[in-house]
Backbone as CSV, one residue per row, in Angstrom:
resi,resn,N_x,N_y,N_z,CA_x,CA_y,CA_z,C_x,C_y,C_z
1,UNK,107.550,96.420,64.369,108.375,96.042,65.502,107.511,95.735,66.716
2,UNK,106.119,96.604,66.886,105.912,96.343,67.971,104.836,94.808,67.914
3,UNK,104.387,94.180,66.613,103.889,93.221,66.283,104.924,92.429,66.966
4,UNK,106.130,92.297,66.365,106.861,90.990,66.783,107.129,91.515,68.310
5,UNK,106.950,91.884,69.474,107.437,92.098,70.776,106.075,91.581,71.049
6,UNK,105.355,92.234,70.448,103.559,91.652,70.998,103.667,89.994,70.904
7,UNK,104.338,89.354,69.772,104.370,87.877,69.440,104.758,86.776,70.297
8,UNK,106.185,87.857,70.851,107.350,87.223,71.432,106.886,87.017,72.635
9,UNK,106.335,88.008,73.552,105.819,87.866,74.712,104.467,86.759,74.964
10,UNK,103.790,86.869,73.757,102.670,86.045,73.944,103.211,84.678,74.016
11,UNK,103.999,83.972,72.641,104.801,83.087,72.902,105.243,82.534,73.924
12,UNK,106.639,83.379,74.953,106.900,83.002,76.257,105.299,82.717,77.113
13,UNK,104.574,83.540,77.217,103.688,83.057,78.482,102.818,81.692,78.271
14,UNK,102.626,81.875,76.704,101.849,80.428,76.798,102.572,79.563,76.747
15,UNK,104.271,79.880,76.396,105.077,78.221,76.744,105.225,78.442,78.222
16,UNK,105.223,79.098,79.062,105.277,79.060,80.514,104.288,78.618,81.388
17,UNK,102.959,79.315,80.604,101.537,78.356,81.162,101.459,76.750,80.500
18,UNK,101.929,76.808,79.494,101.580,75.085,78.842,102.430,73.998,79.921
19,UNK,103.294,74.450,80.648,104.812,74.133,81.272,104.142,73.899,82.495
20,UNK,103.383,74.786,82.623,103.159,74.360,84.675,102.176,73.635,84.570
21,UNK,100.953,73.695,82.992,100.162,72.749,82.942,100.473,71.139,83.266
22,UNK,101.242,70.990,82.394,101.775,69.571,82.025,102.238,69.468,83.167
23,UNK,103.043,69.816,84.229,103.558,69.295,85.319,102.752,68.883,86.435
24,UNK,101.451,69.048,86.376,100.108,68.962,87.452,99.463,67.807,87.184
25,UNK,99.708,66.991,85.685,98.984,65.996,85.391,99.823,64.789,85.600
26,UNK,99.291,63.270,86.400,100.228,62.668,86.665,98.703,62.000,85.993
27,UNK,99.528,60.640,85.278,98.784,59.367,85.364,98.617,58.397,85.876
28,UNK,96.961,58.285,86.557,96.351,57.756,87.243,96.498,55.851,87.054
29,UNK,96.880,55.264,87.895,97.244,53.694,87.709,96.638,53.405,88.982
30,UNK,95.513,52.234,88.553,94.473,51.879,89.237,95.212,51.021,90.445
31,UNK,94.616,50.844,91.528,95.605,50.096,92.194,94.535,48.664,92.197
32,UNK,95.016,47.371,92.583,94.693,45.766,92.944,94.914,45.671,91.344
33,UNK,95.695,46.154,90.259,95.899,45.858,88.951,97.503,45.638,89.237
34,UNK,98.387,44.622,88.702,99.601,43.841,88.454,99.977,45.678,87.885
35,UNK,100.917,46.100,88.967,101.674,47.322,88.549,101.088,48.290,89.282
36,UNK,99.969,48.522,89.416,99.357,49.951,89.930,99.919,50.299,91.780
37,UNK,99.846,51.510,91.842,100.921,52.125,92.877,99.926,51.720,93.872
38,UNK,100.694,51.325,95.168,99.488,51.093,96.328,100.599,51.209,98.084
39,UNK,100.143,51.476,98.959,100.377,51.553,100.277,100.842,50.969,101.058
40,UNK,100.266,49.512,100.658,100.292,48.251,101.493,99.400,47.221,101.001
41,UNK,99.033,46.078,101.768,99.172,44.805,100.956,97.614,44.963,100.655
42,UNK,97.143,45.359,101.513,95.216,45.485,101.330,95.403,46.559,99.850
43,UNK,95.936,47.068,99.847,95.310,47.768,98.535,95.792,47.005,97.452
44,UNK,96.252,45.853,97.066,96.417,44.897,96.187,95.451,43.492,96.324
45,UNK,95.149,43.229,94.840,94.106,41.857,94.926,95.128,40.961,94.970
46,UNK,93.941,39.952,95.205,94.409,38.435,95.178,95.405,37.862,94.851
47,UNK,96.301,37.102,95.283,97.142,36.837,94.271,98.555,37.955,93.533
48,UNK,98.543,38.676,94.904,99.267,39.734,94.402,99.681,39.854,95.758
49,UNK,101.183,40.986,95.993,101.914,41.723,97.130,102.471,43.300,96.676
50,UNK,102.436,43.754,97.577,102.877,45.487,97.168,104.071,45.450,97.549
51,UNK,105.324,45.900,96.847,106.059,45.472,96.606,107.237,46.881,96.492
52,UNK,107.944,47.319,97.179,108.872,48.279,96.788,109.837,47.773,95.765
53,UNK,109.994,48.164,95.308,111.473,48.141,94.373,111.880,49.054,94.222
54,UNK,113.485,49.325,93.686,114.594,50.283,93.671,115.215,50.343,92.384
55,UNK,114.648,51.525,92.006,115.570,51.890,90.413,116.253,53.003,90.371
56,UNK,117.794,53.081,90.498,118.334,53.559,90.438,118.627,54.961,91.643
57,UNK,117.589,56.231,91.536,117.804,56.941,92.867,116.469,56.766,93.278
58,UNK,115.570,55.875,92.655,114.392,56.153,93.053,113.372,54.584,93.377
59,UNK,112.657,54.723,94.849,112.100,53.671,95.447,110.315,53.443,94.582
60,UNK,109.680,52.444,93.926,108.858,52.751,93.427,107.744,51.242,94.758
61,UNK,106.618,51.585,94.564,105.965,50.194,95.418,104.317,50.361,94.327
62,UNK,104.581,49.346,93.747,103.386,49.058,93.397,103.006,47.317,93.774
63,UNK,101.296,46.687,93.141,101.123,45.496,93.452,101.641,44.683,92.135
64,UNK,102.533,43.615,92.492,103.246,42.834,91.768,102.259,41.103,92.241
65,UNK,102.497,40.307,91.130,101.874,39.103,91.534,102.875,38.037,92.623
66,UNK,102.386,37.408,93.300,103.090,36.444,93.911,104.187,35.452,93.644
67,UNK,104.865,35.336,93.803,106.373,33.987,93.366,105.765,33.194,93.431
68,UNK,105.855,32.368,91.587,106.072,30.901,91.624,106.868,29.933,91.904
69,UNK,106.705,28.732,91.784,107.825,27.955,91.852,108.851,28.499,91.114
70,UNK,110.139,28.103,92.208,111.327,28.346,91.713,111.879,29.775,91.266
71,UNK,110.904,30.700,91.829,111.295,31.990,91.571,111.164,32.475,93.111
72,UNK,112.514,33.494,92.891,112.368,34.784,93.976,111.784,35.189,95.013
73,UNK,112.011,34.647,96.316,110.834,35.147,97.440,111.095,35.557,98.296
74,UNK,110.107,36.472,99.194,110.043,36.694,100.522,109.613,36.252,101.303
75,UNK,109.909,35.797,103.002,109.036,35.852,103.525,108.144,36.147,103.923
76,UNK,106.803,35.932,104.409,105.541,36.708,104.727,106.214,37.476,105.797
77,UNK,105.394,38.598,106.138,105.747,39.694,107.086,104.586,40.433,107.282
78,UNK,104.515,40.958,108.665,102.881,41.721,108.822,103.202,43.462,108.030
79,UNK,104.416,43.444,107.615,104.922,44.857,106.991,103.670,45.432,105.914
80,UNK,103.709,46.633,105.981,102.630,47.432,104.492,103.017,46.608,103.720
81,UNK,104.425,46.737,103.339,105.083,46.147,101.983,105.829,45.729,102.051
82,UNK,106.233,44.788,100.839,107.523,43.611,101.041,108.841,44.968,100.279
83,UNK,110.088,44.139,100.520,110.816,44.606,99.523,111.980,43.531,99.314
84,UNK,112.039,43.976,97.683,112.611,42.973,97.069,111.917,42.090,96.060
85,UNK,111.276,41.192,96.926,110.307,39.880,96.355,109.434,39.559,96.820
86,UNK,108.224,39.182,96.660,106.490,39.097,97.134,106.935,37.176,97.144
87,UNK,106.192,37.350,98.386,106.262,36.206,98.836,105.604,35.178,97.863
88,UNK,105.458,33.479,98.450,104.871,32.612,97.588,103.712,32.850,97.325
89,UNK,102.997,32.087,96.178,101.972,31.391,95.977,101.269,30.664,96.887
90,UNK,100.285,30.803,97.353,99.610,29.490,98.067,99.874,27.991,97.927
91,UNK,100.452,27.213,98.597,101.108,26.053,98.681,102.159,26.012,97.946
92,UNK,102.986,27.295,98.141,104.398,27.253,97.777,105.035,27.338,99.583
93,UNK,106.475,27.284,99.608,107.063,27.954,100.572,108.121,28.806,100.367
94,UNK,108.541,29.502,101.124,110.174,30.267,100.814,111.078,29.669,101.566
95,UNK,111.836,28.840,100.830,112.618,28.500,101.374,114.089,28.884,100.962
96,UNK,115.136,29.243,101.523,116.507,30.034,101.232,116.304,30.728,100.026
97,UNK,114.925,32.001,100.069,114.952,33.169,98.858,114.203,32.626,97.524
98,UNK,113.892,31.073,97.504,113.238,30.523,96.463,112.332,29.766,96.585
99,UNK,110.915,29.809,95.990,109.575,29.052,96.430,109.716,27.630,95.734
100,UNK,109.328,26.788,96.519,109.084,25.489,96.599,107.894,24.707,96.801
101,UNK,107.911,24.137,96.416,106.486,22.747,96.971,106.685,22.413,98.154
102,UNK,105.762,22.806,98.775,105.555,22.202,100.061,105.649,20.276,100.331
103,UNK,105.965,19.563,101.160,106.081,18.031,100.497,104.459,17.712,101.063
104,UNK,104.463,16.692,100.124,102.915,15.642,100.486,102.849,15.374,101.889
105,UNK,101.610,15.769,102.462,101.667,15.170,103.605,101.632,13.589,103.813
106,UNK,102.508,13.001,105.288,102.085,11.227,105.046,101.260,11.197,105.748
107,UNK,100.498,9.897,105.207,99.079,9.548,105.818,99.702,8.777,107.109
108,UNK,99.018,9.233,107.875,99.237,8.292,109.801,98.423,6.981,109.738
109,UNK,98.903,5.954,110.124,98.366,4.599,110.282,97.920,4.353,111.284
């Protein structure tokens, strides 16, 4: 009897220590990588915007790549982070929420 009380107890503590273990380890996601968690727009590369989004009860901001044509945008803003949609591409524009081609410039005579 007193084997199995000796068992039982050992049991509980190491599922109680394995428990607070696992809750201390978060995985590390590099940031200026398409997804990785970041602050604001400097901590994302090139070609990329940090980006809040909203799932469900919870606000997440990592760096997302820039809107192409015909997709989803924001305007630029001096903000940390956009929310919603990361602005255009370079020689795109936002125009009413969707990036566009900028038009050809005309040549002056």
């Amino acid at each position: 009897m007193n084997t199995f009380i000796v068992a039982l107890v050992s049991s509980l503590v190491l599922t109680t220590f394995g428990a607070f273990a696992d809750s201390n380890q978060k995985p590390e996601v590099p940031t200026s990588v398409t997804g990785g968690i970041c602050s604001s727009n400097n901590d994302c590369g090139d070609g990329q915007c940090c980006l809040e989004t909203v799932s469900v009860d919870m606000a997440v901001v990592t760096c997302r790549p820039l809107a192409g044509p015909e997709e989803p945008c924001s305007n630029r803003t001096e903000a940390d982070f956009y929310s919603g949609h990361c602005p255009c591409k370079p020689g795109l524009e936002c125009f009413n929420g969707v990036c566009t081609a900028l038009p050809e410039p005309v040549p002056v005579q």
